[in-house]
C-alpha positions in Angstrom: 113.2 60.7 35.9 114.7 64.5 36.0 115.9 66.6 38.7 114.9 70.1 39.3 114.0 72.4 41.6 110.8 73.5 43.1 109.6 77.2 43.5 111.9 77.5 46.6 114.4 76.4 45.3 114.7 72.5 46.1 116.4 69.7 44.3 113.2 66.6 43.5 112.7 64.6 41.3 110.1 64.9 38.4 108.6 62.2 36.3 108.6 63.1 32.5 106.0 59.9 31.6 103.0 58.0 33.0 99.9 58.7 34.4 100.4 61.8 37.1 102.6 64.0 34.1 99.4 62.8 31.5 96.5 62.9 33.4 97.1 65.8 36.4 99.3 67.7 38.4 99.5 67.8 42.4 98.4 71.0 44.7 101.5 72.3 46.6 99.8 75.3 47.7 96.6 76.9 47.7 96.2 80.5 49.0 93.2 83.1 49.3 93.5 86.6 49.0 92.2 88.3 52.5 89.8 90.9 52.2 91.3 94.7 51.7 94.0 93.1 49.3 94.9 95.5 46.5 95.0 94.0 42.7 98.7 92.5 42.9 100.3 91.2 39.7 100.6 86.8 41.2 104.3 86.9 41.4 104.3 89.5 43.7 101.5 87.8 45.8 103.0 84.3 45.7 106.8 85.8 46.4 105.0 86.6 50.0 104.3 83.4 50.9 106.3 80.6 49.5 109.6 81.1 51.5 112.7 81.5 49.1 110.7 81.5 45.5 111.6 84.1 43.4 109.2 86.1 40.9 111.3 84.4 38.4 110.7 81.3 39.2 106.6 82.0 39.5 106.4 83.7 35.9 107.9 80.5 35.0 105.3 78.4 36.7 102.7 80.2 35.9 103.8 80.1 32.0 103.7 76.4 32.1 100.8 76.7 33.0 101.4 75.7 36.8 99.5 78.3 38.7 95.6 78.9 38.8 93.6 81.4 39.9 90.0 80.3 40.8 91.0 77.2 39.4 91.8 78.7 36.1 95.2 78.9 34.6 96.5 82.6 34.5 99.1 84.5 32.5 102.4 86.1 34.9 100.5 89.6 34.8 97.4 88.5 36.2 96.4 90.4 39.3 95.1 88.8 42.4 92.2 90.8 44.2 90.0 89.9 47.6 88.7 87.0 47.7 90.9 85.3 44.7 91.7 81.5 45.7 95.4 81.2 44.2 96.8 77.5 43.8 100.5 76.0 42.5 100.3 72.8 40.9 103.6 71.0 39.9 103.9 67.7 37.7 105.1 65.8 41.1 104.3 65.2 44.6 105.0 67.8 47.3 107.4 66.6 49.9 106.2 64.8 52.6 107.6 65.4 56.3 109.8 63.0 57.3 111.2 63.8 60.8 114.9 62.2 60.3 116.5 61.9 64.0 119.5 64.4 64.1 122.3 64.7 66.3 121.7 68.4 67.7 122.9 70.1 70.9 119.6 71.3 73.2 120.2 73.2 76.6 117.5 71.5 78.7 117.0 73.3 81.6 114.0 70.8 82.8 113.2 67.0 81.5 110.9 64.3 83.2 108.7 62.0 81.6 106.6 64.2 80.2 108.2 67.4 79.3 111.2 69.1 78.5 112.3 73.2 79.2 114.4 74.2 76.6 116.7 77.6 76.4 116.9 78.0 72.7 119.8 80.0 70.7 119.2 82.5 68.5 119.3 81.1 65.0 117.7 77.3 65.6 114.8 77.2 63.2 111.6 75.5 65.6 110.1 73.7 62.8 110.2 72.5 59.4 109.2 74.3 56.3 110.4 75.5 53.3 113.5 76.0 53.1 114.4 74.5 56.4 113.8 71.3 56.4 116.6 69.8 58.3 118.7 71.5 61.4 115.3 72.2 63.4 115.0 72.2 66.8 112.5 69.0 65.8 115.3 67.1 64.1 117.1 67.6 67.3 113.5 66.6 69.2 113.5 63.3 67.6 117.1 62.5 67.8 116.5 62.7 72.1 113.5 61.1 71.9 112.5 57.8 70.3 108.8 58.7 69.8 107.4 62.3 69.9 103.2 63.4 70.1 101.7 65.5 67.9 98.4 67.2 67.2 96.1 66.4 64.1 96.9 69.7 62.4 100.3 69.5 63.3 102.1 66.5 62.2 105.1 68.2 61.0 105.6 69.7 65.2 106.0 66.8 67.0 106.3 67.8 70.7 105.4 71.3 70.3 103.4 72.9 72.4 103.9 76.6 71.5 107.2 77.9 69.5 109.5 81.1 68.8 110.7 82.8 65.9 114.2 81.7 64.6 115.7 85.2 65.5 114.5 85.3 69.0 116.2 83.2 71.8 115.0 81.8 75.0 112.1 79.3 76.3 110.3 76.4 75.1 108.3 73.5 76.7 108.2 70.4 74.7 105.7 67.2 75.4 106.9 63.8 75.1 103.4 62.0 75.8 100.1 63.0 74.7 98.6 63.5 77.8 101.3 65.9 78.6 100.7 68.1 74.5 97.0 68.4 75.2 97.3 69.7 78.8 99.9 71.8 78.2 98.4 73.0 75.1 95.2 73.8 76.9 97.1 75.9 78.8 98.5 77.9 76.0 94.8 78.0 74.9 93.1 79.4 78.1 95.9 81.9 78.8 96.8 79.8 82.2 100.7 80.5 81.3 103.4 83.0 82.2 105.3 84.0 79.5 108.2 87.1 79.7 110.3 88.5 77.2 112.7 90.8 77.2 113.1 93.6 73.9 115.3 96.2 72.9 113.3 98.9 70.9 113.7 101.8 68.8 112.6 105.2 70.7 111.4 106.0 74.0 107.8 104.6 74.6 105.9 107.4 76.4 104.3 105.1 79.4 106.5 103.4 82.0 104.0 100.3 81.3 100.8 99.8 79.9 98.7 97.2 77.3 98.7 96.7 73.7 95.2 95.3 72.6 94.9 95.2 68.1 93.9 92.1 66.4 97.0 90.8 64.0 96.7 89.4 61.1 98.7 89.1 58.3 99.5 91.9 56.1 98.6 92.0 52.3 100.8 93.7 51.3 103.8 91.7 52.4 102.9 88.0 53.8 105.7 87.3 55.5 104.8 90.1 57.7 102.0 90.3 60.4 99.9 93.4 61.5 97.3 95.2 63.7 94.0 95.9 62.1 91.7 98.4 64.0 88.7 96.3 62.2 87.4 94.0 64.8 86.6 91.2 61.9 90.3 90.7 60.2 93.0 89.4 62.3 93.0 87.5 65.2 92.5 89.1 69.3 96.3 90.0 70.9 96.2 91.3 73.7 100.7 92.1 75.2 101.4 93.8 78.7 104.8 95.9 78.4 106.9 98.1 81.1 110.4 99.6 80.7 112.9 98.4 82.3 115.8 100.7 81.4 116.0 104.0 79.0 119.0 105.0 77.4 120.0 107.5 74.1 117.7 106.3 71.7 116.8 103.0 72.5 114.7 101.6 75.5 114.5 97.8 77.4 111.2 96.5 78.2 109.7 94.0 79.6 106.4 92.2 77.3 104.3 89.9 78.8 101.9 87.7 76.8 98.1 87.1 77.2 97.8 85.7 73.7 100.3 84.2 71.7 99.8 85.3 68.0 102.5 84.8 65.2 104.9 87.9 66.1 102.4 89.4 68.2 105.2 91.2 70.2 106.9 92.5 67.1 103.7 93.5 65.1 102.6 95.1 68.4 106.1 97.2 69.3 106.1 98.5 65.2 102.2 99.4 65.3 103.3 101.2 69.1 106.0 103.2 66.6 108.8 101.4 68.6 109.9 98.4 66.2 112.8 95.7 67.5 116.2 96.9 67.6 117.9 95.1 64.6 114.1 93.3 63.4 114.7 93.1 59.6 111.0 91.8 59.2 109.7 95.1 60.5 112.2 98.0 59.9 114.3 97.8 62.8 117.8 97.0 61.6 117.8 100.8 60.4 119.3 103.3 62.3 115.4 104.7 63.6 116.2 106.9 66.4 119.0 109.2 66.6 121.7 112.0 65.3 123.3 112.8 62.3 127.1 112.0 62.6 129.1 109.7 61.3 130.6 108.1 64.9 126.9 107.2 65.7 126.0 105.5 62.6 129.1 103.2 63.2 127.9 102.4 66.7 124.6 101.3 65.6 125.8 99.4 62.5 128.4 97.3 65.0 125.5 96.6 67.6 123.8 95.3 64.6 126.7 93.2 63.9 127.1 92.3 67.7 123.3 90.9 67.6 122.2 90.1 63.8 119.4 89.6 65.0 116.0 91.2 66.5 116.5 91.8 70.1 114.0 89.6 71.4 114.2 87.0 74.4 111.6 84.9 75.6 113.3 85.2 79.3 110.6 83.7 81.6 108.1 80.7 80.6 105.2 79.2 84.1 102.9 76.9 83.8 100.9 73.9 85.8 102.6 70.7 84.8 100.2 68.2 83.1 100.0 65.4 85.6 101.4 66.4 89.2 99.8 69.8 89.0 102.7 71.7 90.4 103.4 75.3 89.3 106.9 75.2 87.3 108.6 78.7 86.4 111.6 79.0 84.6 114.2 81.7 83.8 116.7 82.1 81.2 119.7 84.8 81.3 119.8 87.2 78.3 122.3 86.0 76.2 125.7 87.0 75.4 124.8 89.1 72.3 122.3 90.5 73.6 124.1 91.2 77.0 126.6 93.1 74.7 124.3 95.5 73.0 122.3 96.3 76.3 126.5 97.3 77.7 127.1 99.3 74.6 123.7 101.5 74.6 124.8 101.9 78.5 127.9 103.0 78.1 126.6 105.3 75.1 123.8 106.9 77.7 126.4 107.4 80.4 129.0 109.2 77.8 126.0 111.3 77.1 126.9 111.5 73.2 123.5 113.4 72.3 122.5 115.1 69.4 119.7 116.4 67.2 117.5 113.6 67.0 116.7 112.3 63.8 112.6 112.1 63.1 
């Protein structure tokens, strides 16, 4: 046996004899090339979905011969187009997921017997995955509760019934009986839930409120990222309500409400809208977007970046039917402290009235 690391970075072990080295590798991912993807050299395809690999490390793999396209092996110049099925194949096992019980602080807002409201911080990871495989909001799950359910496709999410980004704060429900996951997921399913979140954007959206309908799917360009696509056969239906709550300088609140719950539907959304999260890395926010040329505001916006290092995103009110008494439960979670900040410091900025040419 030999340790080393996996594309992401991971200390395993590798066997260097016996029947799995000699006779085959094991499949640790497999990928296929949406439609409308451009001929892209593999490392730069692969770096877009395996969270922390480096093109390094792929050039590598696919030297040893470790990465196939359409089952073939491929040099670390070959380009993937539509419709390419990419796979990685390493000389071990991929790790299995093994919830370990850890010892993590939750705010619970709600628990009976078969759920539990949660008012997540910015930061907590919902789930494992690469690269964040302990410290989860799971880990901290199964550390509460002795047995957790989980759906078919969705071992490694016990007791999730929907989740959030790691960046955004604020509401989750959680099932701790079976009956409870498939209810409550049905819910989530047949839009029967109230979702709210509150988001600090870039700009000045030109409707008080109004509806953001674009299917999202993920872009090919940059997998790590989601988009809208005008073509009614790529992506997946989205469908977010929004209304301003407050304007100020440069930046506005609003208020999103979701029919659908895509993977950063409200993000994609807001950036396709041309009014991306305040301080959203993923999609350009955490550049100074909207504003004037001098020196005293580009300080401001670079210390409400460091106030909230994060995108301004709270999921601030979460209703739905609970799963066996059929009562309607709503729930409401205050903005949090960073984010409390930042909202006081584009205030105060408004009210000072320290306006300039804006920038395009």
């Amino acid at each position: 046996m030999m340790d080393t690391e996996n594309l992401s970075g991971e200390r395993v072990q590798m066997k260097l004899t016996g029947p799995d080295r000699i006779a085959g590798r094991y499949e640790h991912y497999r990928f296929i090339a949406e439609r409308g993807q451009s001929p892209l050299r593999v490392d730069k395809f692969l770096v877009n979905f395996i969270e922390n690999a480096s093109r390094n490390k792929i050039q590598q793999a696919a030297r040893a011969g470790n990465i196939l396209v359409n089952a073939k092996p491929i040099k670390p110049n070959c380009r993937v187009r539509a419709g390419d099925e990419v796979t990685v194949v390493l000389p071990y096992p991929p790790r299995t997921d093994v919830i370990s019980p850890e010892n993590i602080p939750l705010d619970i807002l709600y628990e009976d017997d078969q759920l539990i409201v949660i008012d997540k911080e910015p930061g907590m990871v919902v789930h494992p995955g690469y690269g964040n495989w302990t410290g989860t909001l799971v880990h901290a799950l199964a550390y509460h509760f002795e047995k957790l359910p989980s759906q078919p496709d969705s071992l490694h999410r016990p007791g999730l019934v929907h989740r959030i980004d790691k960046g955004t704060s604020g509401l989750l429900v959680a099932a701790k009986t079976q009956v409870a996951l498939d209810k409550l997921a049905r819910q989530f399913f047949d839009k029967r839930t109230q979702r709210q979140y509150l988001a600090l954007v870039w700009g000045s959206p030109k409707e008080d409120r109004g509806t953001l309908r674009g299917n999202i799917g993920r872009s090919p360009r940059d997998r790590m990222q989601m988009r809208v696509y005008d073509d009614p056969n790529r992506g997946r239906p989205a469908v977010t309500h929004y209304e301003v709550v407050e304007r100020f300088d440069y930046v506005t609140l609003i208020a999103c409400q979701l029919e659908t719950g895509r993977t950063h539907q409200i993000r994609a959304h807001l950036t396709h809208m041309g009014h991306p999260l305040f301080n959203d890395a993923r999609y350009g926010g955490d550049k100074m977007i909207k504003g004037m040329r001098s020196k005293k505001y580009e300080q401001f916006v670079q210390n409400s970046f460091a106030v909230m290092p994060r995108q301004a995103l709270h999921a601030k009110t979460l209703g739905f039917i609970h799963p066996t008494t059929g009562a309607e439960m709503r729930f409401d979670s205050p903005l949090p402290s960073d984010f409390s900040q930042v909202i006081e410091r584009w205030r105060a900025h408004a009210t000072n009235n320290h306006r300039f040419d804006n920038i395009s």
